[in-house]
C-alpha positions in Angstrom: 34.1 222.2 102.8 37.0 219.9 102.5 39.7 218.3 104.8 43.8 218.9 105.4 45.9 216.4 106.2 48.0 217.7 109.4 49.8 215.6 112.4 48.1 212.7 110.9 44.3 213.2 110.7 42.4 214.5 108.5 40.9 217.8 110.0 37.5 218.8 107.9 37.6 223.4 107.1 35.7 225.6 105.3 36.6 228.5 104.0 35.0 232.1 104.0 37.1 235.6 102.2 40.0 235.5 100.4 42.8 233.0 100.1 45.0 236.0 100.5 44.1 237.9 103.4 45.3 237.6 107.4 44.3 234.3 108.5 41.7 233.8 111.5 41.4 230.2 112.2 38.1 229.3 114.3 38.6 226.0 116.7 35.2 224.7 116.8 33.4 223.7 120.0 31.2 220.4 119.6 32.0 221.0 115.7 33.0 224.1 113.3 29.2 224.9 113.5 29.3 226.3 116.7 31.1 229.7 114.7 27.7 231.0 113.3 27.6 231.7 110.1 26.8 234.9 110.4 29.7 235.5 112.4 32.3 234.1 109.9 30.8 236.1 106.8 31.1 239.0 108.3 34.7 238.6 109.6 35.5 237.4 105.7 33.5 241.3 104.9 36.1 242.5 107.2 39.4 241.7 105.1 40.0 238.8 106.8 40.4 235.0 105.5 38.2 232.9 107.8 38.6 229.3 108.3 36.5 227.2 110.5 37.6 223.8 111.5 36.2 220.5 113.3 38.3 219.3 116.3 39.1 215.4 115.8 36.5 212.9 116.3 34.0 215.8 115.0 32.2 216.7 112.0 34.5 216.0 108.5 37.5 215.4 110.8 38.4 211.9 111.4 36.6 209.7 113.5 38.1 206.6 115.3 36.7 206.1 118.8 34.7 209.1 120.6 34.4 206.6 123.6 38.3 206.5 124.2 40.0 209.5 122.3 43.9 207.9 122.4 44.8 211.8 122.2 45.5 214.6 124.8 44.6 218.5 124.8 48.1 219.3 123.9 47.7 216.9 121.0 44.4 219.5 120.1 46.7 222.4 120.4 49.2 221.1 118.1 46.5 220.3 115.3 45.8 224.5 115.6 49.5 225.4 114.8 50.0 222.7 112.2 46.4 224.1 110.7 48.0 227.8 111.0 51.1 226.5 109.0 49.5 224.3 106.5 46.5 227.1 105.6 49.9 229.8 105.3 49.8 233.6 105.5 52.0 234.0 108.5 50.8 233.9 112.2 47.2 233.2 112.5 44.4 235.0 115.1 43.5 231.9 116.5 39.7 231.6 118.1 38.0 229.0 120.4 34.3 228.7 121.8 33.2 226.5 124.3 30.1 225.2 123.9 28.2 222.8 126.6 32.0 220.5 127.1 33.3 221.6 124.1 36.9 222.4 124.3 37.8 225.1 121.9 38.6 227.8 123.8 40.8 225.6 126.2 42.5 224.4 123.0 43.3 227.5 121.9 44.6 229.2 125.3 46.7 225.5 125.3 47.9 226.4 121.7 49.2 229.8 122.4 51.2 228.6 125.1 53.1 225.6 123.5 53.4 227.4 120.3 53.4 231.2 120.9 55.2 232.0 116.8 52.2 230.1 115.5 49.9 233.0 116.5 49.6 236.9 116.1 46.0 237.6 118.0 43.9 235.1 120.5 40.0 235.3 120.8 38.5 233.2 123.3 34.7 232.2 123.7 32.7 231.0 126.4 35.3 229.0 127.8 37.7 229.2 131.4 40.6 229.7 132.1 41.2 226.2 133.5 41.4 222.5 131.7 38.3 220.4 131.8 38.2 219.4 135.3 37.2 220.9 138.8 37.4 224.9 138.2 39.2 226.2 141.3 37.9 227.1 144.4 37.6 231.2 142.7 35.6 230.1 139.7 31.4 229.5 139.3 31.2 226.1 138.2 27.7 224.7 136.3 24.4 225.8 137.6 23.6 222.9 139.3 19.6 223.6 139.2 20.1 223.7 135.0 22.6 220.7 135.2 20.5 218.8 137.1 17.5 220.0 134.7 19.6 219.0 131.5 21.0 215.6 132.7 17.2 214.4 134.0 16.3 214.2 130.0 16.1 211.2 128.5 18.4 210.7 125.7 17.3 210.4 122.8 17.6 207.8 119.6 21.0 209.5 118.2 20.0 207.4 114.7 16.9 209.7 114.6 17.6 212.7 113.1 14.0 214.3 114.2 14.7 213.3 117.7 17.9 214.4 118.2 17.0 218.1 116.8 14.4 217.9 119.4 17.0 217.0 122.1 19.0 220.0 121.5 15.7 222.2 121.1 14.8 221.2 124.9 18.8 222.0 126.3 18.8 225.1 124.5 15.3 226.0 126.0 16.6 225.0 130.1 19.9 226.7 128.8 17.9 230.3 127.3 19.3 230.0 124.1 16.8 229.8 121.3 15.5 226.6 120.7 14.8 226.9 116.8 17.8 227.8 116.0 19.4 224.9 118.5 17.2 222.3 116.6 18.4 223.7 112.9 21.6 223.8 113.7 21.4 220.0 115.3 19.9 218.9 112.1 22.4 220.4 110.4 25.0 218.2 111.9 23.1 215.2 112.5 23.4 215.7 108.3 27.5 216.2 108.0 28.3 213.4 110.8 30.3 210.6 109.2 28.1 208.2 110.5 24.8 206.8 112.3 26.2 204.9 114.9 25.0 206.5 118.2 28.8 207.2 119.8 30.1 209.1 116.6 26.7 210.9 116.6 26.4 212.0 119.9 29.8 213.3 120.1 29.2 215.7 117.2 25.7 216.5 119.2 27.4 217.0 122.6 31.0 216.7 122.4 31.4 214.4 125.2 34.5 212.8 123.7 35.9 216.0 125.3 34.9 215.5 128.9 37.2 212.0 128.3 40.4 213.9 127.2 43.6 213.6 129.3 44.1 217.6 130.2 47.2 217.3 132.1 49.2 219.5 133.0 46.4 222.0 134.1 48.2 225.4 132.8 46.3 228.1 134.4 49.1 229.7 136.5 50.9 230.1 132.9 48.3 232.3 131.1 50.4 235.4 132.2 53.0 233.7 129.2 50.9 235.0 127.1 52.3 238.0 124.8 50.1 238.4 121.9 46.2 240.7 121.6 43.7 238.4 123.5 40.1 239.1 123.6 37.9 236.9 125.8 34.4 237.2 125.3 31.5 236.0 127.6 27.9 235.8 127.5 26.3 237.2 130.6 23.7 234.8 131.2 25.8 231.5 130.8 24.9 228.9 133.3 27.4 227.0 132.0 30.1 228.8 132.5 28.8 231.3 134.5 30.2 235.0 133.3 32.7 234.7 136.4 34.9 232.4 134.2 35.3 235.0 131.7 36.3 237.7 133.7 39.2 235.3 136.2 40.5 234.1 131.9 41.0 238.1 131.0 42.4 238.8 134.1 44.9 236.3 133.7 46.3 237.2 130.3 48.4 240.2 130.2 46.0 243.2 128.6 43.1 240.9 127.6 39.6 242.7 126.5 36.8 241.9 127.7 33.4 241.9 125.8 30.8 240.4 127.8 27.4 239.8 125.9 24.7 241.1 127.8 22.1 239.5 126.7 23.4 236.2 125.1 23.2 232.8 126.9 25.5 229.9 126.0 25.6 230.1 121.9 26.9 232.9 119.9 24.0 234.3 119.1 23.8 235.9 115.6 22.6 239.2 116.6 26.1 239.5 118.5 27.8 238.9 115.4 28.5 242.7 114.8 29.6 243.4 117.8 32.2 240.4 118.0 33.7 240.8 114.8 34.3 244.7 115.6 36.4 243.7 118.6 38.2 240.7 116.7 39.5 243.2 114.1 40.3 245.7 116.6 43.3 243.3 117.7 44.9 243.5 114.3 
């Protein structure tokens, strides 16, 4: 892992396949994490150069104040194409997930609007086709009995590293994902998070610095600008974002795929890993 300096931050990558190959950059959701592993290996087997990244105030990018990001979603989007340029090899298949609030996929359908050369192939994840906010009277918003059932926990000491694996173990269970792989991959970046202190910590955890971002203007009746391969992939048992938000997102890009994961939840789950990196290199 390192960092690259672009619009003024540091943003924190990590690499995966050759330096030389087509570029897929990977927006990350509460952090780069939330692209398995698995996932980015296997697009790096499939001739591709594969760069993860960490959205500001996450994981190695820089940190100033989770409780009052001074930045927008636009401002997001514009860290993507200045990524695309400084990483090279042309126009980049640019990814987002996102995971519990994360923002990834938003940033991403944000990006390929306000800078359309910047990107050759769009893959969105789990996300809607909307800006953080309320989702229009034609979308599923959260499941309110699993909302109500994640926000009734206690939260937990976000110094401790054992409770706050623990934490994540209990959403993923009220959410179906796995719960041992949600407390790994918490520990995991309770251990790359910058610092201790309980704001910076549970932003990496939960992303909530997201929910805070100034999303205006909402740029759903645009998506239709969009001219480039788009697959939009959903998992079929999100309560999150229930699957309806996948399917109104593909409908609104021009010739958009849609690969919804039958079995999968709210994380990528590894097993799917195969299946998504097939239909990623099908765009070109």
């Amino acid at each position: 892992m390192t960092t690259v300096d672009v619009n003024g931050v540091a943003s924190g990558i990590e690499s995966f396949g050759d330096d030389d190959a087509p570029l897929v950059l990977l927006a990350g959701g509460t952090t780069m994490l939330s692209w398995p592993d698995a996932l980015c290996e296997r697009l790096a087997a499939g001739g591709r150069r594969v760069v993860r990244y960490d959205l500001r105030d996450s994981g190695e990018s820089t940190t100033a104040d989770p409780r009052a990001p001074a930045y927008t979603l636009r401002d997001l989007a514009a860290d993507a194409a200045a990524l695309a340029d400084a990483l090279g090899g042309g126009p980049a298949h640019l990814a987002g997930v996102g995971v519990g609030v994360g923002v990834g996929g938003m940033v991403t359908q944000v990006a390929a609007l306000d800078h359309p050369g910047k990107f050759s192939a769009l893959t969105l994840v789990s996300t809607r086709p909307v800006a953080p906010g309320p989702p229009g009277d034609d979308l599923p918003d959260h499941d309110r009995a699993t909302t109500r059932r994640l926000l009734a926990r206690p939260m937990p000491d976000w110094a401790d590293r054992a409770a706050v694996a623990e934490y994540a173990a209990s959403g993923a269970e009220i959410l179906g994902d796995d719960p041992v792989a949600a407390h790994a991959s918490a520990a995991r970046i309770w251990d790359r998070t910058p610092s201790t202190a309980p704001p910076v910590q549970m932003a990496n955890q939960m992303g909530m610095v997201f929910s805070k971002l100034d999303c205006t203007p909402r740029r759903r009746e645009r998506l239709p600008e969009i001219e480039v391969p788009t697959l939009v992939v959903h998992d079929r048992r999100n309560r999150f974002f229930p699957v309806g938000n996948g399917e109104a997102t593909a409908r609104e890009i021009p010739g958009a795929r849609l690969l919804v994961l039958e079995e999968a939840t709210t994380a990528i789950p590894d097993a799917a890993a195969d299946e998504i990196t097939e239909a990623m290199l099908g765009l070109g």
